[in-house]
Each structure stands twice: as C-alpha cells, then as structure tokens.
C-alpha positions in Angstrom: 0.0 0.0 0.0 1.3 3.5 -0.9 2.0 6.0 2.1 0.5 9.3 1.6 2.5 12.4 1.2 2.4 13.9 4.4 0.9 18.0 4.7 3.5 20.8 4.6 2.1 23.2 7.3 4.2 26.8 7.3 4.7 28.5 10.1 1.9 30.6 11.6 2.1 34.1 9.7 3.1 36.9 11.8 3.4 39.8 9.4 1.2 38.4 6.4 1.8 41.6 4.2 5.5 41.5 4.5 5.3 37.8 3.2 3.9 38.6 0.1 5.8 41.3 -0.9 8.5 38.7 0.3 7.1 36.0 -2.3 6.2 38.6 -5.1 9.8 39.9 -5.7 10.4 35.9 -5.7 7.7 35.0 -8.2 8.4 37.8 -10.1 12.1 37.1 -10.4 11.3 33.4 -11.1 8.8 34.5 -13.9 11.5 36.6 -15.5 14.1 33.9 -15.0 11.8 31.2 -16.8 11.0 32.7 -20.0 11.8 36.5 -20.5 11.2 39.6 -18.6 7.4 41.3 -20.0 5.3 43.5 -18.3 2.2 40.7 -17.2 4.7 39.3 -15.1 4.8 41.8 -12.4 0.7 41.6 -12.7 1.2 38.0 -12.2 2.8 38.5 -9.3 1.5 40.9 -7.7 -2.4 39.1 -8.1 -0.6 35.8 -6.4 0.9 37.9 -3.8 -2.6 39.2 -3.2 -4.1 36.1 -3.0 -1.4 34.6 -0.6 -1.8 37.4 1.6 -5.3 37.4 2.3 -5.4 33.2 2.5 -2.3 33.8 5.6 -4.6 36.5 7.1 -7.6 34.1 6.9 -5.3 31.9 9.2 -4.3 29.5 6.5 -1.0 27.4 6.9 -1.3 24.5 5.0 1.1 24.7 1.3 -1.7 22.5 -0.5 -4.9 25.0 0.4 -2.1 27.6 -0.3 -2.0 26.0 -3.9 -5.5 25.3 -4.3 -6.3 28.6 -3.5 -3.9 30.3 -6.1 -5.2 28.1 -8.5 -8.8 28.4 -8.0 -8.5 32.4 -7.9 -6.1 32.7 -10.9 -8.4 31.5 -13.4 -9.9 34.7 -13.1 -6.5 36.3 -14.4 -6.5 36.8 -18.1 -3.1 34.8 -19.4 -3.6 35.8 -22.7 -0.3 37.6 -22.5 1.9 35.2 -20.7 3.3 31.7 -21.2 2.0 31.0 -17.9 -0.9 29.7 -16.3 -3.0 29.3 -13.0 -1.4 26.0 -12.5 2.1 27.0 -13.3 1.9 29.9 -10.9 0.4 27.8 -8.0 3.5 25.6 -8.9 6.0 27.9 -8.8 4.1 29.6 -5.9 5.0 26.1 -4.1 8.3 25.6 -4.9 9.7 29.3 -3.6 7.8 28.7 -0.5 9.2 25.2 0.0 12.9 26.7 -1.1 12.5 29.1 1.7 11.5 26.3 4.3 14.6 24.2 3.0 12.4 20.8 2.0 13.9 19.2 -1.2 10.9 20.0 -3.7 11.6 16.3 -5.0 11.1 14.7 -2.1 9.1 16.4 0.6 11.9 16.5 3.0 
C-alpha cells in the first residue's frame, strides 16, 4: 500500500503583508528567470501575492490550500499575454515557498 505524502504546514504568519511582498519579488524574479522579462509578469505577481496574503490573514497554513487557492483564484487572471498559467503559478508559488523552508521540492523532506 502506498503511504500518503504527508501535509506541509508553514509556520503561523506573523506579518502576512510582508510575506507577500516577500514571495512577489520571488515569483516575479522566477517568472522573469523562466521565459523573458514582460510586463504581465509583475501583474502575475502581484495578483498571487494578493491572494497569498489574504489566505495567511484568513489563518491558512497549509502549502496544499495555499495552492489550491492560487489556483482556484487565478483562473480569473487573463493569461492571454503570458506563457504561464493558474497552474504554473500555483506551482512555482510552491516551490519558492518550499525553497525558503529548506524541503527538497523532489522529495518532501
């Protein structure tokens, strides 16, 4: 029988504001990195920064509703101008956070 993949819970947020300004310089650098630099990015980021924040104010400390959340409220976003998506964000999302924490993204630990 397969083991689940256990949650990744972050730490309680005590300045949620300053997080996402933390992880939209981080996304936004990531966005630039991945393809090329254009203007939508910094929307990008700054609409998942958004999102993040209010989720972390709402008390939310679990990386999967994290994700579930970016996703759900991206598909709002109009990626008509990007080579990215909901899901790619929410990924990448993921990733910096779990960079920052120091847990192999392959893995889980």
């Amino acid at each position: 029988m397969a083991e689940l993949i256990p949650s990744i819970t972050l730490p309680s947020a005590q300045n949620p504001q300053q997080e996402a300004e933390w992880l939209r310089i981080n996304l936004q650098r990531w966005l630039d990195r991945e393809f090329i630099p254009e203007a939508v990015n910094q929307q990008i980021a700054h609409r998942a920064a958004q999102i993040y924040a209010r989720q972390r104010m709402e008390g939310e400390n679990d990386l999967g509703s994290l994700v579930i959340a970016i996703v759900t409220e991206m598909q709002a976003f109009d990626f008509s101008q990007s080579f990215y998506s909901e899901f790619a964000i929410a990924n990448a999302v993921s990733d910096i956070l779990l960079d920052s924490l120091g847990i192999d993204r392959c893995c889980g630990q």
